[in-house]
C-alpha positions in Angstrom: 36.8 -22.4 -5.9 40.5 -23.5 -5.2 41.2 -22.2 -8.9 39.5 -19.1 -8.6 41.7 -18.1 -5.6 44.6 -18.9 -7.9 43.8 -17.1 -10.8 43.0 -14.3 -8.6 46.7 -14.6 -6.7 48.1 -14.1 -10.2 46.5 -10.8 -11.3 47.6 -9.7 -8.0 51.4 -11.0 -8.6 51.2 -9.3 -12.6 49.9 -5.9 -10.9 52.8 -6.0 -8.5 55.0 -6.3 -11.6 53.3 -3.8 -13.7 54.5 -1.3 -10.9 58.0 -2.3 -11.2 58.1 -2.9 -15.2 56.3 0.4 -16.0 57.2 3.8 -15.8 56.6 6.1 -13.1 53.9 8.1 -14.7 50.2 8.6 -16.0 50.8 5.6 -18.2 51.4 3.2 -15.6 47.9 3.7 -14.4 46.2 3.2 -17.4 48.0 0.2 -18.4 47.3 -1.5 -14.4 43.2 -0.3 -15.0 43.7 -1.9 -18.3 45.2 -5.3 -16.8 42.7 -4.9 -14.6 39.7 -5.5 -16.5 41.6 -7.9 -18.9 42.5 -10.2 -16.0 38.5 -10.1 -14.6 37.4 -10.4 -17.5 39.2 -13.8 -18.2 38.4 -15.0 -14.9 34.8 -14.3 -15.5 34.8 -16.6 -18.4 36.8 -19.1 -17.0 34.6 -19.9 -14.0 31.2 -18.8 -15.0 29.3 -22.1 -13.7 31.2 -22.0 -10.5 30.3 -18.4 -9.8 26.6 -19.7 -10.8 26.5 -23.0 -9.4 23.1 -23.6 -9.3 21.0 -22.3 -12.5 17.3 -23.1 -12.5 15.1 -23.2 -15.4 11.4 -24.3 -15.5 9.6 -25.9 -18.3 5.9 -26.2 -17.4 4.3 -29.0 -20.0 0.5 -29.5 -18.5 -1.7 -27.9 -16.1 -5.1 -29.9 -15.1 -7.5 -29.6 -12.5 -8.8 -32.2 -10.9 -11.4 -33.0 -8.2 -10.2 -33.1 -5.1 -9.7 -36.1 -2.8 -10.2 -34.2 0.3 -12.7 -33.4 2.6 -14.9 -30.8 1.8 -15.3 -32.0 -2.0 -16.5 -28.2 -3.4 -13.2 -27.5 -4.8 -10.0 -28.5 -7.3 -6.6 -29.5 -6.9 -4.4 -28.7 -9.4 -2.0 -31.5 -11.4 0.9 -29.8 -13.1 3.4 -31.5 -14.9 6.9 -29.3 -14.7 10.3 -30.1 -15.6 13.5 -28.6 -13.5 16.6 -28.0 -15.7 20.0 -27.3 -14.0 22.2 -25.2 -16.0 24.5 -24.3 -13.3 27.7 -26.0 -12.0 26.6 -27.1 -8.9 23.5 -29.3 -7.7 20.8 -27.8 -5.9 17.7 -28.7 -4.2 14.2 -27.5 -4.9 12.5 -27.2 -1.2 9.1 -26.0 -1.9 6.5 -24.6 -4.9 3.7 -22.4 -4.7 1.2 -21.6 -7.3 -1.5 -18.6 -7.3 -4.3 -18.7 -9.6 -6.3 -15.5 -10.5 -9.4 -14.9 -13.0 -13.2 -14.7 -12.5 -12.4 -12.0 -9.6 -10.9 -15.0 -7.2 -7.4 -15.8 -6.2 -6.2 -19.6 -5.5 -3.1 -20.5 -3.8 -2.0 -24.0 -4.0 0.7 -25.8 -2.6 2.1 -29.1 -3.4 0.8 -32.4 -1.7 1.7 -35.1 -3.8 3.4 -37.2 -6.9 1.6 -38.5 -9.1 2.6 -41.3 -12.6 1.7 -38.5 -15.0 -0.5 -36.1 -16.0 -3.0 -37.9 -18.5 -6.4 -36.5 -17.0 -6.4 -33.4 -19.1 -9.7 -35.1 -20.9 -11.3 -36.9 -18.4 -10.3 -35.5 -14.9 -12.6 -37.7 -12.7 -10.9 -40.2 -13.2 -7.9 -39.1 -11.0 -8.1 -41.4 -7.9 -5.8 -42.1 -4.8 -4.5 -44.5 -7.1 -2.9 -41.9 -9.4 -0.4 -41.1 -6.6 2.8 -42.2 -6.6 3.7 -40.7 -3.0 4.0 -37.6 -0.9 5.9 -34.6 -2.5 9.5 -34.3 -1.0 12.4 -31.9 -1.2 14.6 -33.3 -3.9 18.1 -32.5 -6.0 18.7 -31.3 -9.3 22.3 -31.7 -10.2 24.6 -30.1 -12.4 23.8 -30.3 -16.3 20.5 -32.2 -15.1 16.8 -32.3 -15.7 14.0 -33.3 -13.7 10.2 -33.8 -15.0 6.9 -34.3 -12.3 3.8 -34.3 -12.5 2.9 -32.7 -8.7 -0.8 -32.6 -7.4 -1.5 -29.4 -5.6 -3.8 -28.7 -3.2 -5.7 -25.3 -2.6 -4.2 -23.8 0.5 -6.7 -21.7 3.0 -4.5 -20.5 5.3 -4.9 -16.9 4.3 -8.0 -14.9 5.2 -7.6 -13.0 1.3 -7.5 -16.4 -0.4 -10.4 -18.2 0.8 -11.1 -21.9 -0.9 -12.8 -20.5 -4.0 -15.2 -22.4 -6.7 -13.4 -22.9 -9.9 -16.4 -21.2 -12.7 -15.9 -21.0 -16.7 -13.3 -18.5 -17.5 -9.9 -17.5 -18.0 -6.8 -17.8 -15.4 -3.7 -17.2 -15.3 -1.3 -19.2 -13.1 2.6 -17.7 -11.5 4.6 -20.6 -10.4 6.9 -19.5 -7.8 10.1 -21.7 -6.4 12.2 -21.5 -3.2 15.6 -24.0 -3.1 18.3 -24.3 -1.4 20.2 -21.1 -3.1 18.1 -18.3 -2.6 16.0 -17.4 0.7 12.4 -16.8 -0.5 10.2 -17.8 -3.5 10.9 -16.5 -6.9 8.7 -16.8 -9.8 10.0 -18.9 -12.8 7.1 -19.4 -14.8 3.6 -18.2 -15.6 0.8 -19.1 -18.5 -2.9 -18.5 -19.1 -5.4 -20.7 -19.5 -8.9 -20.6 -20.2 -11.0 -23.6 -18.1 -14.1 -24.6 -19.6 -17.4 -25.6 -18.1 -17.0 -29.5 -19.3 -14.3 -28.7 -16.3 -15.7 -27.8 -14.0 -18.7 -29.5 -14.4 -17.2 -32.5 -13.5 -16.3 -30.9 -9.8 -20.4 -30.9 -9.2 -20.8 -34.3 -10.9 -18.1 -36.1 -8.8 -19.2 -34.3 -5.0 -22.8 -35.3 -6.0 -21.4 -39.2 -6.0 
């Protein structure tokens, strides 16, 4: 920032000196518009990543649900594995996720809950169990130039009276992944995909609350 207020100190000193240099007529103020946007330019370009210090991009690799491991067992949580990449300057921290779900005439919100090793129960998603978790999902920092991969177990949130906990059925979905860290005040969404959930699915939600 120091070097931003310098560069900016000089354009100011070469504008005082254009008016002294140049010629008291129309000229002069086409040349000083012209230093202008020369000057800006350049400063633009120097300091980019500092006037973007944080720059988030997400990568989402897997989505899975998964039977839930809460009480009442007649719904899904969701594991997705995601990847945060940094491109900015400065660090920044990622303080919350939310994911809504719509298809079938139903929309899911989901908010995460936990960490888990990895997502590997894209095949067989009964087998997720309390010892797939690593730990409770926490704020964390993604620094400059830097990448970050978890796989984050969600759970379906039923705070809302317009988002009631919903059966998961055969069908297609589409899922909007929206993020809220330290530089900007609410969620924004960074990523969505479709996905089509199949009955082998979901079939395994009846099989395991029937245990």
């Amino acid at each position: 920032m120091n070097r931003i207020c310098l560069t900016l100190l000089l354009v100011l000193l070469g504008l005082i000196a254009s008016l002294f240099l140049l010629p008291p007529d129309a000229s002069r103020i086409s040349a000083i518009i012209a230093l202008v946007a020369l000057l800006v330019s350049l400063t633009v370009s120097a300091f980019k990543n500092e006037l973007t210090p944080f720059k988030l991009a997400l990568v989402v690799d897997e989505a899975t649900l998964v039977p839930t491991l809460k009480e009442p067992l007649h719904h899904a949580d969701l594991i997705i594995s995601l990847q945060f990449v940094n491109d900015g300057h400065g660090s920044g921290v990622i303080e919350d996720i939310s994911i809504k779900v719509k298809g079938n005439g139903t929309t899911k919100l989901y908010s995460p809950i936990n960490e888990i090793i990895s997502n590997h129960f894209s095949d067989e998603p009964q087998k997720f169990n309390h010892e797939s978790i690593t730990g409770p999902f926490s704020p964390f920092a993604v620094h400059s130039n830097k990448s970050i991969k978890k796989s984050i177990l969600f759970y379906q949130k039923d705070e809302a009276t317009n988002t009631p906990l919903n059966d998961w059925s055969e069908g297609s979905y589409n899922f909007k992944i929206y993020i809220k860290h330290t530089c900007r005040l609410k969620f924004i969404e960074y990523a969505e995909l479709d996905r089509f959930i199949g009955s082998k699915i979901t079939s395994s939600f009846v099989d395991n609350t029937n245990h």
